[in-house]
Steps between C-alpha positions, in 0.01 A plus 500: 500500500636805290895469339568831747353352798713181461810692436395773816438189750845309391716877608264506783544175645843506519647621900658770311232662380290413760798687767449789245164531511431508877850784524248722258223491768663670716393838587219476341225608749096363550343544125693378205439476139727238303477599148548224239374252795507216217397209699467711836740322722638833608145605602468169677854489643425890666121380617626243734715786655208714571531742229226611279655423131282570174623312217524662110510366197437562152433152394136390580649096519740641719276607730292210495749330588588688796179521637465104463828457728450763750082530476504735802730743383412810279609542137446725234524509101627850461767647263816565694501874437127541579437324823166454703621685764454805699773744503720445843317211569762251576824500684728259263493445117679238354572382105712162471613411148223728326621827389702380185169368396388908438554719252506790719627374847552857647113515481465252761729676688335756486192304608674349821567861596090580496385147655744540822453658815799790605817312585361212352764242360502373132690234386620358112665180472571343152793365288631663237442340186841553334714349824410131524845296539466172304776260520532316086705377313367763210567819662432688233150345414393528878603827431269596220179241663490732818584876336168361244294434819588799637454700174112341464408702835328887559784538749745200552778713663236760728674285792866759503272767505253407809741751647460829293121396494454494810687859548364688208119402630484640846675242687751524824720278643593275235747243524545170224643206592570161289433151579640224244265198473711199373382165337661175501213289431229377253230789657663773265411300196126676446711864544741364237239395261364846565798678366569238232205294424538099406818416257851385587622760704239453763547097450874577592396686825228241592817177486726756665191493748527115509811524557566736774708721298200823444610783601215849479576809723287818454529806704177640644515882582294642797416868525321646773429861588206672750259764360604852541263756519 
């Protein structure tokens, strides 16, 4: 199993994120693409509610991966700003913790706008790479470790403007809202390690861990908005 799956199922296991999820299905109509499906559990999650969900993802392993855990449902290695889909051809789009992974995330705004049906609902969750509140006793390092991951990303702060891009590229209706996930426990290490990689800071986190004293809360933002025509 891939370093980003790992780190994708410990956020998505936790009830937090897993309360989070289901709130961004709402709305979403019959035919749904999840772009950036990673291991697909979206697509599987919306299948067993009787929607039609196409999973996308640029990753080939990715998708393998998807298709062995949910073998009936449909996925799709496609680019997230060139998707295999008819224009208005579904009713909700959806892109969870994938646009700071782009360059050029209006363009996949722009490419929800084509893919959905009128009034159809988009929606953009993700964190934003510069907010993640670490408690340490080396502020200042923490500090610099998450600004660096941030700084190594296309787009690490795209998250403050799902807003703006969802206004500037045709959409209506838009609201944001934000949901704080918080750890306490040992299943943030591999997100750690993902921001700071193996040395003594991360050892410090993983005995806080053992301890009971870890203490992780990043804010996820939701946008949502409906095509206008």
């Amino acid at each position: 199993m891939s370093t980003l799956l790992t780190l994708l199922d410990a956020i998505d296991d936790l009830p937090q994120a897993r309360n989070l999820r289901e709130h961004t299905y709402q709305a979403l109509g019959d035919t749904v693409v999840d772009v950036g499906c990673g291991g697909g559990r979206v697509v599987g999650e919306l299948a067993a509610r009787g929607v039609r969900a196409i999973g996308i993802d640029l990753d080939p392993a990715m998708i393998e991966i998807a298709i062995e855990r949910w073998p009936t449902s449909e996925f799709h290695v496609a680019d997230a700003t060139a998707l295999p889909l008819d224009d208005g051809s579904v009713t909700g789009y959806r892109a969870d913790k994938v646009l700071h992974a782009l360059a050029e995330p209006e363009r996949a705004v722009v490419e929800a706008r084509r893919v959905l049906a009128r009034n159809g609902r988009a929606v953009l969750v993700g964190q934003d790479w510069d907010t993640f509140v670490i408690d340490s006793d080396d502020p200042e390092l923490t500090r610099t470790l998450v600004h660096a991951r941030a700084d190594g990303m296309p787009s690490p702060r795209v998250a403050r403007r799902y807003r703006n891009l969802l206004l500037d590229n045709g959409f209506a209706n838009v609201t944001v809202e934000v949901h704080t996930i918080a750890w306490t426990g040992a299943a943030c290490l591999p997100i750690l390690a993902n921001i700071a990689g193996e040395g003594a800071w991360l050892n410090d986190q993983a005995g806080r861990a053992r301890s009971d004293r870890l203490f992780v809360a990043v804010p996820f933002f939701l946008a949502s908005g409906t095509r206008a025509d």
